[in-house]
PyMOL Python script that loads the backbone (N, CA, C, O; Angstrom):
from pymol import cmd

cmd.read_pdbstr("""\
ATOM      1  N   UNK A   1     -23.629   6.583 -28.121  1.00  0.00           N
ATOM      2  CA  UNK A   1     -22.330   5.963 -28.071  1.00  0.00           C
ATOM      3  C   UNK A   1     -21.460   6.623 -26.998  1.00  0.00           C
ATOM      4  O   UNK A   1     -20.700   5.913 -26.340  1.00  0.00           O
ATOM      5  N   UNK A   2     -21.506   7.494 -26.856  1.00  0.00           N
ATOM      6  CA  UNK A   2     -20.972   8.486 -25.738  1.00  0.00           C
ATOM      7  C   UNK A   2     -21.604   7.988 -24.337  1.00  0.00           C
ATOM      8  O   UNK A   2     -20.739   7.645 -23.531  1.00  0.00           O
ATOM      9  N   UNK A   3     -22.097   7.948 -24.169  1.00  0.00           N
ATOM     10  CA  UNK A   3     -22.890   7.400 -22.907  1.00  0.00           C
ATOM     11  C   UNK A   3     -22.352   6.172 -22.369  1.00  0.00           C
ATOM     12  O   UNK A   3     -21.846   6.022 -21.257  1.00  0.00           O
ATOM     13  N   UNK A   4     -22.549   5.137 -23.460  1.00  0.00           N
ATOM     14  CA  UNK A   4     -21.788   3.890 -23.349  1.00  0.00           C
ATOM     15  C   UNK A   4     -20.218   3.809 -23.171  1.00  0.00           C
ATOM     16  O   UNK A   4     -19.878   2.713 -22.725  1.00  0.00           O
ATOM     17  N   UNK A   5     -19.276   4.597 -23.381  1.00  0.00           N
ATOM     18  CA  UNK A   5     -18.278   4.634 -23.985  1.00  0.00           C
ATOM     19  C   UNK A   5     -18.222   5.241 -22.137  1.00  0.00           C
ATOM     20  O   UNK A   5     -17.489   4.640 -21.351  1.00  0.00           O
ATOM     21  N   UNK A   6     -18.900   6.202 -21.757  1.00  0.00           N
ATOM     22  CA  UNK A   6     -18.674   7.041 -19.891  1.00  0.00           C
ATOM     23  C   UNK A   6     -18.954   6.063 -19.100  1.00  0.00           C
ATOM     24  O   UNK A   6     -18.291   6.042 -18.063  1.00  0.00           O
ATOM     25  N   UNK A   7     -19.936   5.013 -19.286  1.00  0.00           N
ATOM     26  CA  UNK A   7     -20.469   3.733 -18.477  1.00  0.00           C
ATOM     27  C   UNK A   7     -19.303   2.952 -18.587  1.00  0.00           C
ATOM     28  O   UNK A   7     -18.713   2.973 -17.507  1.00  0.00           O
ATOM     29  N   UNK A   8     -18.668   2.213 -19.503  1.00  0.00           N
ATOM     30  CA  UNK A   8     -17.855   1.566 -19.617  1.00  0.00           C
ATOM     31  C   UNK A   8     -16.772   2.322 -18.744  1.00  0.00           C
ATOM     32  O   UNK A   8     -16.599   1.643 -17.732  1.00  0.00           O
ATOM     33  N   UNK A   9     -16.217   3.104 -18.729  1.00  0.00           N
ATOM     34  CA  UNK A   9     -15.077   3.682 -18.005  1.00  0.00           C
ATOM     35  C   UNK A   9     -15.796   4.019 -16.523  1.00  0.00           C
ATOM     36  O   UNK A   9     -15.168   3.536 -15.581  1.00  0.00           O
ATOM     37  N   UNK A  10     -16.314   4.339 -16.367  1.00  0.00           N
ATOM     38  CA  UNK A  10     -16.778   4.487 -14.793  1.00  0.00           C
ATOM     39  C   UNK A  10     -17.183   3.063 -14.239  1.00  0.00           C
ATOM     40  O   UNK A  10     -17.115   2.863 -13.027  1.00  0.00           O
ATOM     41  N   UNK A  11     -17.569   2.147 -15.035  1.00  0.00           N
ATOM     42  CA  UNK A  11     -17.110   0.763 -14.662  1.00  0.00           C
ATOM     43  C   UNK A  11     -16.242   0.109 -14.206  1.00  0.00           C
ATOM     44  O   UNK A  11     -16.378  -0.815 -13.404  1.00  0.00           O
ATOM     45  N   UNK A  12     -15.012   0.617 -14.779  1.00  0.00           N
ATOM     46  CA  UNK A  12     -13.943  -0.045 -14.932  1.00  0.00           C
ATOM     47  C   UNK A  12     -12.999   0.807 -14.086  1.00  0.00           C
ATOM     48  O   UNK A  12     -11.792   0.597 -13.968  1.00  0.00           O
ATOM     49  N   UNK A  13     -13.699   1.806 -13.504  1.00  0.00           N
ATOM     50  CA  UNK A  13     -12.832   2.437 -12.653  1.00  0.00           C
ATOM     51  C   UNK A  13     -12.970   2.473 -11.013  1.00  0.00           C
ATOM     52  O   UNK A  13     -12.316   2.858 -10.044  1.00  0.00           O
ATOM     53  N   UNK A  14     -14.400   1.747 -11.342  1.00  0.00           N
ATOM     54  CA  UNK A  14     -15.041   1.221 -10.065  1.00  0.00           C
ATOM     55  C   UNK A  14     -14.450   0.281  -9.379  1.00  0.00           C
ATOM     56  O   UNK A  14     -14.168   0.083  -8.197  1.00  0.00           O
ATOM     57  N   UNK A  15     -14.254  -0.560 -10.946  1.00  0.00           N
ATOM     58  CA  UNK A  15     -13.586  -2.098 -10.433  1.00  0.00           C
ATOM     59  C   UNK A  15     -12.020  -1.799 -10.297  1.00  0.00           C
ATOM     60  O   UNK A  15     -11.500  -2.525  -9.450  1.00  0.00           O
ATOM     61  N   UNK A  16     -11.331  -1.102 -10.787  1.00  0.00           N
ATOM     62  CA  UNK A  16      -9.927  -0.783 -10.558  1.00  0.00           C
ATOM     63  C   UNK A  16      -9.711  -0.410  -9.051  1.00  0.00           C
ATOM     64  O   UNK A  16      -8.971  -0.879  -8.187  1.00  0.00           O
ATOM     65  N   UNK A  17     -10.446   0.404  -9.052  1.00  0.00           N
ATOM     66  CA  UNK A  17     -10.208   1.112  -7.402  1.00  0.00           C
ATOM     67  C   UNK A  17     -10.783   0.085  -6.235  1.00  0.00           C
ATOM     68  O   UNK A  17     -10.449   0.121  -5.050  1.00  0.00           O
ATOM     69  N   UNK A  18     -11.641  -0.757  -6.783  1.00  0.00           N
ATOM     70  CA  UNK A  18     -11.837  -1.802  -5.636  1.00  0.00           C
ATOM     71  C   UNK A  18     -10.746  -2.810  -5.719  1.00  0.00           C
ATOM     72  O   UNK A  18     -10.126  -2.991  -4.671  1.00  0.00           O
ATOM     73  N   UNK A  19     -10.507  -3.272  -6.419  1.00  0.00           N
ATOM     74  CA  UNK A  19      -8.970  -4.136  -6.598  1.00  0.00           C
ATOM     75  C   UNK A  19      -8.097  -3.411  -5.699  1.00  0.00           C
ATOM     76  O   UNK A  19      -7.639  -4.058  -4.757  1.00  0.00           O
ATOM     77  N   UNK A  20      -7.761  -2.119  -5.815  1.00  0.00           N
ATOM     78  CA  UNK A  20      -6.441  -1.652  -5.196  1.00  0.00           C
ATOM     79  C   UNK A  20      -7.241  -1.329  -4.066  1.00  0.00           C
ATOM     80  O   UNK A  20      -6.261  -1.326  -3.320  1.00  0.00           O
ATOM     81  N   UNK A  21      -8.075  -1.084  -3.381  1.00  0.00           N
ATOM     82  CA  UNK A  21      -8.480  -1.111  -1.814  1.00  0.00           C
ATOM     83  C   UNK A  21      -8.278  -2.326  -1.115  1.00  0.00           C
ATOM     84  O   UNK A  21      -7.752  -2.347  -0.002  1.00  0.00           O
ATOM     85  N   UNK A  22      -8.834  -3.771  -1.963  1.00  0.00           N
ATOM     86  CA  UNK A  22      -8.722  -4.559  -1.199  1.00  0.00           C
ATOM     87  C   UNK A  22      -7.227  -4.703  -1.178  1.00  0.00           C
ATOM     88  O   UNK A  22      -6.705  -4.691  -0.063  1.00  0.00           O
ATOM     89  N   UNK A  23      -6.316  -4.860  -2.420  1.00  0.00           N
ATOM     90  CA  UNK A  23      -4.865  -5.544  -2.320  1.00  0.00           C
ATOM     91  C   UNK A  23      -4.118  -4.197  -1.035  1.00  0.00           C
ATOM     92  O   UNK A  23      -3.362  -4.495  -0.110  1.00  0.00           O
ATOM     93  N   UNK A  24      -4.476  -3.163  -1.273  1.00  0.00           N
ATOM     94  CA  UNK A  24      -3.980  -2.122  -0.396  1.00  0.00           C
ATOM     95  C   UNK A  24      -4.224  -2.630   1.553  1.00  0.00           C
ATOM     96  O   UNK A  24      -3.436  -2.752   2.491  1.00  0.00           O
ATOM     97  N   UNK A  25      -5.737  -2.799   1.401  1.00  0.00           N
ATOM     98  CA  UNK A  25      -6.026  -3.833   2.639  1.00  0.00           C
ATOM     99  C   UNK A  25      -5.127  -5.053   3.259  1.00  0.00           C
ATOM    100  O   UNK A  25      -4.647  -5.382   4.344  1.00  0.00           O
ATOM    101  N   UNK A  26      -5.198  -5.566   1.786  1.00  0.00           N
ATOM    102  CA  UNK A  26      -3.894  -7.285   2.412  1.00  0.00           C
ATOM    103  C   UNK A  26      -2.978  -6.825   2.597  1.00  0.00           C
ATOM    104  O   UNK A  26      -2.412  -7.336   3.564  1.00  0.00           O
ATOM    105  N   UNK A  27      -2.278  -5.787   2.003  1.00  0.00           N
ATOM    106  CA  UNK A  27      -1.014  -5.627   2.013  1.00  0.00           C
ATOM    107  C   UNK A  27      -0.654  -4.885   3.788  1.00  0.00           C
ATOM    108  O   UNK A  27       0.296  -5.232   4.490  1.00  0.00           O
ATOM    109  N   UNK A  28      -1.605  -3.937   4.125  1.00  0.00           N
ATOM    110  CA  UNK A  28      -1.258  -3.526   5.610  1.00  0.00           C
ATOM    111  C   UNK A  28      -1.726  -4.450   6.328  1.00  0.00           C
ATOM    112  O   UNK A  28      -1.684  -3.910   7.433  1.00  0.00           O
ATOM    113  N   UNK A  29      -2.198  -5.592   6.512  1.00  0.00           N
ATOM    114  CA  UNK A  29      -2.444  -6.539   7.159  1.00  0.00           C
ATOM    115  C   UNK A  29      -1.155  -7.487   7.275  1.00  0.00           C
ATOM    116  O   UNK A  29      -0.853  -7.981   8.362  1.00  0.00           O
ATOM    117  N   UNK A  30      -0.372  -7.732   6.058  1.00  0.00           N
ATOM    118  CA  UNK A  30       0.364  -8.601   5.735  1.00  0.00           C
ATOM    119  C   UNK A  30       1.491  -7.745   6.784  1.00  0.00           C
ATOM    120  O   UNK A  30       2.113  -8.182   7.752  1.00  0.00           O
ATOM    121  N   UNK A  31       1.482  -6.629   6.296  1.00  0.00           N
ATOM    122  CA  UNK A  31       2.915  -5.771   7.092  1.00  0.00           C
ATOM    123  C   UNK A  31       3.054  -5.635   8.350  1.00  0.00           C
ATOM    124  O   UNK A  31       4.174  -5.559   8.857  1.00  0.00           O
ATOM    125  N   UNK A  32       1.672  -5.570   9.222  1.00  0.00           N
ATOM    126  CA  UNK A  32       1.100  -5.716  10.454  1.00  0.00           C
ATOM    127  C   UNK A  32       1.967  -6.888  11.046  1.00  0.00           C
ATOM    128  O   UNK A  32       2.879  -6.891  11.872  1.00  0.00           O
ATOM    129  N   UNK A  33       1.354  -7.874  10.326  1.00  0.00           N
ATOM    130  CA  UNK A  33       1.462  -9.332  10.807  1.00  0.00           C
ATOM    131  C   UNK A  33       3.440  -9.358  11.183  1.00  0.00           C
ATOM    132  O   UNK A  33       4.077  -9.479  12.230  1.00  0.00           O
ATOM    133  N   UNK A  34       3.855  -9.171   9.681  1.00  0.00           N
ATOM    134  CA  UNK A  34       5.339  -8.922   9.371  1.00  0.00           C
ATOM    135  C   UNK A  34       5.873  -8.241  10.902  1.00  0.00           C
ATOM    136  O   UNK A  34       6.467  -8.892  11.761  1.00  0.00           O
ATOM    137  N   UNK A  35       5.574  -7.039  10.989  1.00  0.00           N
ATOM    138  CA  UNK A  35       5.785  -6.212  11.942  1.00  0.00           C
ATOM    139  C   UNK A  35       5.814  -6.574  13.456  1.00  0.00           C
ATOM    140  O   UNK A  35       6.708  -6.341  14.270  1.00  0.00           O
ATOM    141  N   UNK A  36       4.354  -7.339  13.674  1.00  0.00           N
ATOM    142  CA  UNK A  36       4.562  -8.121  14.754  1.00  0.00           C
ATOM    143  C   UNK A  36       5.284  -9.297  14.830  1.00  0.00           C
ATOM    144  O   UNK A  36       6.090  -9.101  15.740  1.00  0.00           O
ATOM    145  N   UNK A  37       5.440 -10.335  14.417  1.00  0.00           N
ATOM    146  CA  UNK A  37       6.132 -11.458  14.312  1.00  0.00           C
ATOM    147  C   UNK A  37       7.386 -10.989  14.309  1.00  0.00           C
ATOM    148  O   UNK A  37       8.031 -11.228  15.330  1.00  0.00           O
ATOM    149  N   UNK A  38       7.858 -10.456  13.550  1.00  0.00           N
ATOM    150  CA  UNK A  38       9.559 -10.195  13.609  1.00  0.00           C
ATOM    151  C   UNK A  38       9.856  -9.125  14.323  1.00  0.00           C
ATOM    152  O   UNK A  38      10.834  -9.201  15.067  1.00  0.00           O
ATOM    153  N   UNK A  39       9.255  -8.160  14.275  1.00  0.00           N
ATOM    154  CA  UNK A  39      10.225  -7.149  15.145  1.00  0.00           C
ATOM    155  C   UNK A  39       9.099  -6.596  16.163  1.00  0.00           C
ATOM    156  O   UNK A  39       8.243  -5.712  16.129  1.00  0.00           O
ATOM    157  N   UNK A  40       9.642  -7.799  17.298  1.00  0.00           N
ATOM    158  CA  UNK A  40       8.794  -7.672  18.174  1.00  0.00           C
ATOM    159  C   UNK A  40       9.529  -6.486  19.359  1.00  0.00           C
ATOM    160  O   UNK A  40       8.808  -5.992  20.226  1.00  0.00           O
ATOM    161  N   UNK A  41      10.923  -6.146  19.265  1.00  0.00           N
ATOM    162  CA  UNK A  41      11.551  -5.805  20.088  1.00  0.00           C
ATOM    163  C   UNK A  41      11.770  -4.397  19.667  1.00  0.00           C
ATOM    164  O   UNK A  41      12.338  -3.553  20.360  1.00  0.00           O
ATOM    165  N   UNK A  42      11.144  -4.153  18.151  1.00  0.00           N
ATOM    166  CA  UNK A  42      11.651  -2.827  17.613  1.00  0.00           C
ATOM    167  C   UNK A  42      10.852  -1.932  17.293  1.00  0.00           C
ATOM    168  O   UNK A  42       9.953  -1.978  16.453  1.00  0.00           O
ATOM    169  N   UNK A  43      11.386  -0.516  18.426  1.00  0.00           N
ATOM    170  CA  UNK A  43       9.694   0.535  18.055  1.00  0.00           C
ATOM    171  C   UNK A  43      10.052   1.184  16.900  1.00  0.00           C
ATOM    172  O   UNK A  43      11.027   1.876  17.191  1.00  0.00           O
ATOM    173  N   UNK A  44       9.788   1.315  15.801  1.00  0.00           N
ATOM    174  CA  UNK A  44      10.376   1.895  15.057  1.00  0.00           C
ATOM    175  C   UNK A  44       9.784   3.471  15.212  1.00  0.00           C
ATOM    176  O   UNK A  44      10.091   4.088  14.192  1.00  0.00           O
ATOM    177  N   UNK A  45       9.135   4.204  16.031  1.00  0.00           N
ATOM    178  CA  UNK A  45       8.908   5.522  15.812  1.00  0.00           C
ATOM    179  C   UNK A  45       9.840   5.699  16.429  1.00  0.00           C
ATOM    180  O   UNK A  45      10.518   6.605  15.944  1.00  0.00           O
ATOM    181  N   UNK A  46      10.525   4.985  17.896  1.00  0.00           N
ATOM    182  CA  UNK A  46      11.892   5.089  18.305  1.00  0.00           C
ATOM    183  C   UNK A  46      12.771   5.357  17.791  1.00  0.00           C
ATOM    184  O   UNK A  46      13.398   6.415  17.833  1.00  0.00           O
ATOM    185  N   UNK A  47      12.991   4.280  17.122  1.00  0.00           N
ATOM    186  CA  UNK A  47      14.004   4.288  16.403  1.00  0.00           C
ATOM    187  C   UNK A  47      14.231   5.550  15.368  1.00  0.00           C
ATOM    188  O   UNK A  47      15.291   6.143  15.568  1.00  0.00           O
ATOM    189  N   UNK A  48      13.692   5.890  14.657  1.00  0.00           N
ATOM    190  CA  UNK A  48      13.329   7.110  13.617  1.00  0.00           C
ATOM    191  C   UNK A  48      13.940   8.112  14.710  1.00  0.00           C
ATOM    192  O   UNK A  48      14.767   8.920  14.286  1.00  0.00           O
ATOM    193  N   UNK A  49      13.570   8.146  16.268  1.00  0.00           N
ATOM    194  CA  UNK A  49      13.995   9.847  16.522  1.00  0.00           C
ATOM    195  C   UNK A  49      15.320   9.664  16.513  1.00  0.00           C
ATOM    196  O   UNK A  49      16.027  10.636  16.245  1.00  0.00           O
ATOM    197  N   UNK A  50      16.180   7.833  16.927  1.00  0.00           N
ATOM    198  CA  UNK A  50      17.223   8.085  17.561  1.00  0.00           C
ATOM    199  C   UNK A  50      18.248   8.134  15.771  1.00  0.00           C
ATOM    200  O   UNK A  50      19.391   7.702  15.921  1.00  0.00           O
ATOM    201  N   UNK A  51      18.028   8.434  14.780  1.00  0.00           N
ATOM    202  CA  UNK A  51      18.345   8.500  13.599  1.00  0.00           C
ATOM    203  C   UNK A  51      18.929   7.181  13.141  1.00  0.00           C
ATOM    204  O   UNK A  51      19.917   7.074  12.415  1.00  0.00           O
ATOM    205  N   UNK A  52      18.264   6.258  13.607  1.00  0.00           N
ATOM    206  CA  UNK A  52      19.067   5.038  12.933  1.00  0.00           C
ATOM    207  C   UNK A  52      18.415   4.480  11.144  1.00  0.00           C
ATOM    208  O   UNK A  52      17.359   3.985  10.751  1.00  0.00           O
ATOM    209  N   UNK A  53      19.173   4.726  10.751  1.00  0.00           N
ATOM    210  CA  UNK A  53      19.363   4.796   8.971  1.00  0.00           C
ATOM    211  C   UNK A  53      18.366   3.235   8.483  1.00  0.00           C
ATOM    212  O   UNK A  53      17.394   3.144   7.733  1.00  0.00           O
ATOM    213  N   UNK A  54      19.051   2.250   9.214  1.00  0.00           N
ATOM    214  CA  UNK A  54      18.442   1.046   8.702  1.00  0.00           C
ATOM    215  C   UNK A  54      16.616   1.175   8.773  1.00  0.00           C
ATOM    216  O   UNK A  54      15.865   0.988   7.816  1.00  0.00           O
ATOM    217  N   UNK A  55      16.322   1.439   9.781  1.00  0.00           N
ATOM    218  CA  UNK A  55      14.833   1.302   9.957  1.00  0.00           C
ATOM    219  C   UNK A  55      14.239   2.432   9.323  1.00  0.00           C
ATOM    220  O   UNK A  55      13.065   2.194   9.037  1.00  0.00           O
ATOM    221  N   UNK A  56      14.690   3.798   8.935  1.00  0.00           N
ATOM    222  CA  UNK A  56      14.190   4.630   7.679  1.00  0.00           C
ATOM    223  C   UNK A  56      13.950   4.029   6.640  1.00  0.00           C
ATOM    224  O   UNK A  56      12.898   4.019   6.002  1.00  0.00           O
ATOM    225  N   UNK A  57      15.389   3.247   6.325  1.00  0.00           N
ATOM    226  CA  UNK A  57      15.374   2.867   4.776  1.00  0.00           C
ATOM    227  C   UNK A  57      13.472   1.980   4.744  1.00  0.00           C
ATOM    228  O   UNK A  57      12.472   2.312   4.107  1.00  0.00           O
ATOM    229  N   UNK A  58      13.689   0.855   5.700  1.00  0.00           N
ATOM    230  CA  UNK A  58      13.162  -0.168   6.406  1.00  0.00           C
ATOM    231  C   UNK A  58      11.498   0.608   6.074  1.00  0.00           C
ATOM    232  O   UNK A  58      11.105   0.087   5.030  1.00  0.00           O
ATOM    233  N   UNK A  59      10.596   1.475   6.505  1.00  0.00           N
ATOM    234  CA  UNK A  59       9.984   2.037   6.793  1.00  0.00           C
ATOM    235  C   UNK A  59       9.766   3.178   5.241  1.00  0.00           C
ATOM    236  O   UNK A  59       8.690   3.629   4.848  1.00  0.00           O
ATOM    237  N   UNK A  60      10.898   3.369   4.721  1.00  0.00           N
ATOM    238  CA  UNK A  60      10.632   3.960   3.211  1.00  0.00           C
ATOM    239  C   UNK A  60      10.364   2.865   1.977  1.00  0.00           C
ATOM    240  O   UNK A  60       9.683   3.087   0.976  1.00  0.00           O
ATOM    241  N   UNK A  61      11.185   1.425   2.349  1.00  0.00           N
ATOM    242  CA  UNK A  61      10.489   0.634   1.427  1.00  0.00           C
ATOM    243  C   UNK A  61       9.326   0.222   1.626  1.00  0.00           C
ATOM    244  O   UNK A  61       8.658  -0.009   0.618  1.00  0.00           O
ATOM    245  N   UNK A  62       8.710  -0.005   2.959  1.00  0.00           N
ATOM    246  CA  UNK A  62       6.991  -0.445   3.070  1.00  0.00           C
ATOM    247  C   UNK A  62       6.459   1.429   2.228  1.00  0.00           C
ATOM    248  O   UNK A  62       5.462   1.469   1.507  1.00  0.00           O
ATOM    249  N   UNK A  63       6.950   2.197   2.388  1.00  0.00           N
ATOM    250  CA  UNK A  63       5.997   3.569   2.056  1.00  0.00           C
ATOM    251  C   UNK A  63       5.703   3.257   0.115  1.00  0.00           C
ATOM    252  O   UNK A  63       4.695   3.369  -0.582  1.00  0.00           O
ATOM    253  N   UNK A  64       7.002   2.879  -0.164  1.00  0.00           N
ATOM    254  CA  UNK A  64       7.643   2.403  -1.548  1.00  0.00           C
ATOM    255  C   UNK A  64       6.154   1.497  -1.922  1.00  0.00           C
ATOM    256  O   UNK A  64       5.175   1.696  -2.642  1.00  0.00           O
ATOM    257  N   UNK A  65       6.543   0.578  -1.134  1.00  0.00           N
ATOM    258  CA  UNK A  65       5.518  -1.026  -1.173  1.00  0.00           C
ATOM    259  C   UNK A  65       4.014  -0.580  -2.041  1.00  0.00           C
ATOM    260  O   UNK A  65       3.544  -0.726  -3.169  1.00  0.00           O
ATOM    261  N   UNK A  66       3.609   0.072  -0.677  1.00  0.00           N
ATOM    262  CA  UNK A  66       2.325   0.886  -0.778  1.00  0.00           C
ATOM    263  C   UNK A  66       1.878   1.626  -2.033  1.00  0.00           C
ATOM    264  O   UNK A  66       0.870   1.517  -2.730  1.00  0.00           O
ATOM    265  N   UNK A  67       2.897   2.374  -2.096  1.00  0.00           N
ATOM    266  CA  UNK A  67       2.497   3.372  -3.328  1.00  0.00           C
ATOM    267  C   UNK A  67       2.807   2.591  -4.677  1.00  0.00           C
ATOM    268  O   UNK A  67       2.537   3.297  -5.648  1.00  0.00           O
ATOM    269  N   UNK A  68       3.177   1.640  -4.934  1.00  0.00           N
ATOM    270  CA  UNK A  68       2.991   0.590  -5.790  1.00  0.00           C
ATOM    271  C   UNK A  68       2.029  -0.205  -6.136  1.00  0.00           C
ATOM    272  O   UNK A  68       1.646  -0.402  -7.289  1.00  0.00           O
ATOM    273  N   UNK A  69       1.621  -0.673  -5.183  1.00  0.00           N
ATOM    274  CA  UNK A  69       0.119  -1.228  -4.959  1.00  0.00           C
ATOM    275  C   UNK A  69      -1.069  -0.478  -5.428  1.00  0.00           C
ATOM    276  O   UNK A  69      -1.755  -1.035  -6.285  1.00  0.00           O
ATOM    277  N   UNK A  70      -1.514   0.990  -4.901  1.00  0.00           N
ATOM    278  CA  UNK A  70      -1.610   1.779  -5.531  1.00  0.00           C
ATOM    279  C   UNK A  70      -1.663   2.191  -7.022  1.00  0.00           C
ATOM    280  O   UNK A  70      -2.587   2.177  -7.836  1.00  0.00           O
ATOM    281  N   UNK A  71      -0.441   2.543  -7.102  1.00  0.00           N
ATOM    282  CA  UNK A  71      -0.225   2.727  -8.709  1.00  0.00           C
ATOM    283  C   UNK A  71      -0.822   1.535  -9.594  1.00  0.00           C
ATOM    284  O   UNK A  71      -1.868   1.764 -10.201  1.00  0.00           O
ATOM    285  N   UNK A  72      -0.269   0.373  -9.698  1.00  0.00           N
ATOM    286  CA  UNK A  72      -1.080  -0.470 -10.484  1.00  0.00           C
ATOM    287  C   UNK A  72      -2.170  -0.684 -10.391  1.00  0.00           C
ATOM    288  O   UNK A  72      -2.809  -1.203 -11.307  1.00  0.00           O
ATOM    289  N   UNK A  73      -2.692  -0.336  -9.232  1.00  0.00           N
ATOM    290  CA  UNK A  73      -4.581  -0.690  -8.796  1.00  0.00           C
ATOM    291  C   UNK A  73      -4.808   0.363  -9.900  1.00  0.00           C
ATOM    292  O   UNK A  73      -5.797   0.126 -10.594  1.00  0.00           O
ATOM    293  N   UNK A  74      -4.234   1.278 -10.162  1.00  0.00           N
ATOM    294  CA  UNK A  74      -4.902   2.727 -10.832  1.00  0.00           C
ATOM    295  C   UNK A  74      -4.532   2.585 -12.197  1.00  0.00           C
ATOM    296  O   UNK A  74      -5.089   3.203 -13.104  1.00  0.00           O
ATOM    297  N   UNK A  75      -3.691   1.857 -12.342  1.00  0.00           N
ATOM    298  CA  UNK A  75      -3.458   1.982 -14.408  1.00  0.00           C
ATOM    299  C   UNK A  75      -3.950   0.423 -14.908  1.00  0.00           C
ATOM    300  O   UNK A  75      -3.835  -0.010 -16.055  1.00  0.00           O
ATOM    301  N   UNK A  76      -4.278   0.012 -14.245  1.00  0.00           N
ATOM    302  CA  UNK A  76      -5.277  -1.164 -14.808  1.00  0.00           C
ATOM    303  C   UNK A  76      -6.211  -0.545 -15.649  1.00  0.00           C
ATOM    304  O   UNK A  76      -7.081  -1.215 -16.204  1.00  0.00           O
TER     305      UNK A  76
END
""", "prot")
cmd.dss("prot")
cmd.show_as("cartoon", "prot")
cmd.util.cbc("prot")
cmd.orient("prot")
């Protein structure tokens, strides 16, 4: 029963962590895309030295995004 009970969870942790690779995948693809299409004019590592606040925030909610994606891939 023990055996079964380690199979079952290493199963399911297989499949958890592949869920959150791929959605982790779409999601920097999606931001990519985002990134190019709209702010085609804006470097944001630029921006970051010249301290402009908006594109931190901007750049802490995709970090936000991410580690969300993440997290639920993992408590499934």
């Amino acid at each position: 029963m023990e055996f079964d009970f380690i199979s079952a969870s290493f199963i399911n942790l297989i499949i958890n962590l592949s869920y959150t690779i791929i959605s982790l995948f779409i999601a920097v693809v999606a931001l990519i895309i985002v990134d190019k299409k709209l702010l085609k004019d804006v470097d944001i590592q630029q921006e970051l030295k010249n301290n402009n606040l908006a594109v931190a925030i901007f750049a802490s909610s995709i970090m936000i995004f991410v580690a969300l994606i993440i997290c639920f891939g993992m408590q499934s």
